[in-house]
N, C-alpha and C positions, 0 to 999 in steps of 0.2 A: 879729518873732521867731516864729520856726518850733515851737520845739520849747520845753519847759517845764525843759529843761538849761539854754537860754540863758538864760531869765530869774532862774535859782537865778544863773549866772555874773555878772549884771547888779546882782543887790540884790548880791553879796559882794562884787563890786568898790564899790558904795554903801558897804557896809560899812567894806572898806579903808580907802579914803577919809574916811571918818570916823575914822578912826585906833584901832578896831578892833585888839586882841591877840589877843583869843580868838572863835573865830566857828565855830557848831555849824548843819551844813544836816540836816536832817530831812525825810525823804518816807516818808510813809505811806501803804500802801495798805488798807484795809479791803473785801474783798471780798463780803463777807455785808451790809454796811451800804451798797454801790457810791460807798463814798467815796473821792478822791482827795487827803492833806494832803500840803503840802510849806510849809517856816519856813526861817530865815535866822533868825539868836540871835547880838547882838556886844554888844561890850562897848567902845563907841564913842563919840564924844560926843554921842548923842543926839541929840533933837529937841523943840522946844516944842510944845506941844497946837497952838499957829497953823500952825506946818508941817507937823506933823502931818494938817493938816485940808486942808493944801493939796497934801501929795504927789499926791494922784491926781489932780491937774489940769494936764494935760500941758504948759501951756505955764506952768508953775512948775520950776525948777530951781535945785539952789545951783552948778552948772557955769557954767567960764566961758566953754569951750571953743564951745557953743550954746546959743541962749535955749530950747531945749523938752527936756523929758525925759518922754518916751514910753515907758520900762519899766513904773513901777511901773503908768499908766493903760492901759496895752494889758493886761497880767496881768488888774488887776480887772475890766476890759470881757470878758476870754476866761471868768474866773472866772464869773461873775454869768450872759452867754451859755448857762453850761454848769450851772445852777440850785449854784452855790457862792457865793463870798465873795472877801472877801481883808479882814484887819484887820493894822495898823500901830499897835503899842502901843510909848510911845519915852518917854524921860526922860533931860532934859540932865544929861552927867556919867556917867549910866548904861548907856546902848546903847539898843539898839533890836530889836524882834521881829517880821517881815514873819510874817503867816501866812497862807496862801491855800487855799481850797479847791473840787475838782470835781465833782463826780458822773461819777465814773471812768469810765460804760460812754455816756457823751455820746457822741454820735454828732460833734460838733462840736470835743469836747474834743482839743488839740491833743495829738500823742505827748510821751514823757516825753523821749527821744533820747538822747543820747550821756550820760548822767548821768557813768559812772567816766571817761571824758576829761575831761567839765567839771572833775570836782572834784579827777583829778590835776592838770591845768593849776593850780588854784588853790596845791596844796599844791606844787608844785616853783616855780612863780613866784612866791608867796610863804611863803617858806619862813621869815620871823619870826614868823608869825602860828602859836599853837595852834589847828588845825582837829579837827572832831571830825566826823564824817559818821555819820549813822544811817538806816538802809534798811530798813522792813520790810515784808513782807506778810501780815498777817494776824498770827500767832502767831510766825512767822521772823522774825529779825533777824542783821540785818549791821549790826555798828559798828568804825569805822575812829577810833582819836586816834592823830595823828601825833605826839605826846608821847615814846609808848614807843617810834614807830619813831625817833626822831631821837636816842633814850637810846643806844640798843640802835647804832646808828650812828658815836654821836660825832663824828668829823671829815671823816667821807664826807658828801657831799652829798650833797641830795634830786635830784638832776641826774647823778647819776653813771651811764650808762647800764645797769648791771647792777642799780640798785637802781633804775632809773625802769621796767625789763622786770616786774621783782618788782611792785613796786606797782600796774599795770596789771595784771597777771595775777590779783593777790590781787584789784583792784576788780571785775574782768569777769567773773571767774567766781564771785565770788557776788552780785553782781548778779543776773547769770544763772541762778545757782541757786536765790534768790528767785522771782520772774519765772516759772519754769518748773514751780513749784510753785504756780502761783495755777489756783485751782477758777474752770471757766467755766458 
């Protein structure tokens, strides 16, 4: 994976899969500290301290589709590459919390990329899941819960193209408006 979009897309669909209701993505930038965070937060079946210890071991998987899973172990090899981290705190029953972090001005550090694609993709293809997206930089913030847009909707879908135009619009331009406000 290219871009630090697809691997937010990768843990949520982990997420999913874990059967996941409510599922919060977080990216923070701290400009003054040259940090880069981004979490994955569900409220899924969890995992035991022994799988826990073995996600980062690529050729560990509970898929049955192939014997290797390479997301979580490619992140913290890019993490660590780029003087950050990545911690997986999880309890069966209770969900799980991927947290990773970069030293943002890495020369190595991959781009952040399509973030408001990724994360409308998630919320229109699945639309039973409560998402809640938070974006900031520095002191700015953008938060997205699809709660009130789905209130506020009713019986329109999240696929109805006037409201899929809307929601990209609302993601990208303040993304963008974040983003364009970061001190170099």
């Amino acid at each position: 994976m290219r871009e630090l979009s697809l691997h937010l897309l990768d843990i949520a669909e982990n997420s999913i899969a874990a059967g996941a209701k409510n599922i919060t993505i977080t990216i923070r930038e701290d400009t003054t500290a040259d940090r880069l965070y981004l979490s994955v937060q569900d409220d899924g079946k969890g995992m035991d301290e022994e799988m826990v210890r073995k996600v980062t071991d690529p050729f560990v998987t509970t898929r049955t589709t192939r014997k290797v899973g390479l997301g979580i172990p490619l992140l913290k090899a890019a993490a660590e590459a780029c003087n950050g981290w990545l911690k997986i705190h999880s309890k069966v029953g209770e969900g799980t919390l991927v947290e990773v972090e970069f030293q943002r001005s890495h020369i190595d550090r991959m781009p952040l990329g399509d973030v408001a694609g990724t994360f409308l993709t998630l919320l229109v293809g699945n639309p039973q899941i409560h998402w809640v997206f938070r974006y900031s930089v520095d002191d700015e913030i953008f938060e997205l819960d699809d709660q009130q847009i789905k209130q506020e909707l009713q019986e329109i879908p999240l696929s109805d193209p006037l409201v899929l135009s809307y929601l990209r619009e609302i993601l990208e331009s303040s993304i963008r408006s974040l983003q364009t406000t970061q001190v170099y």
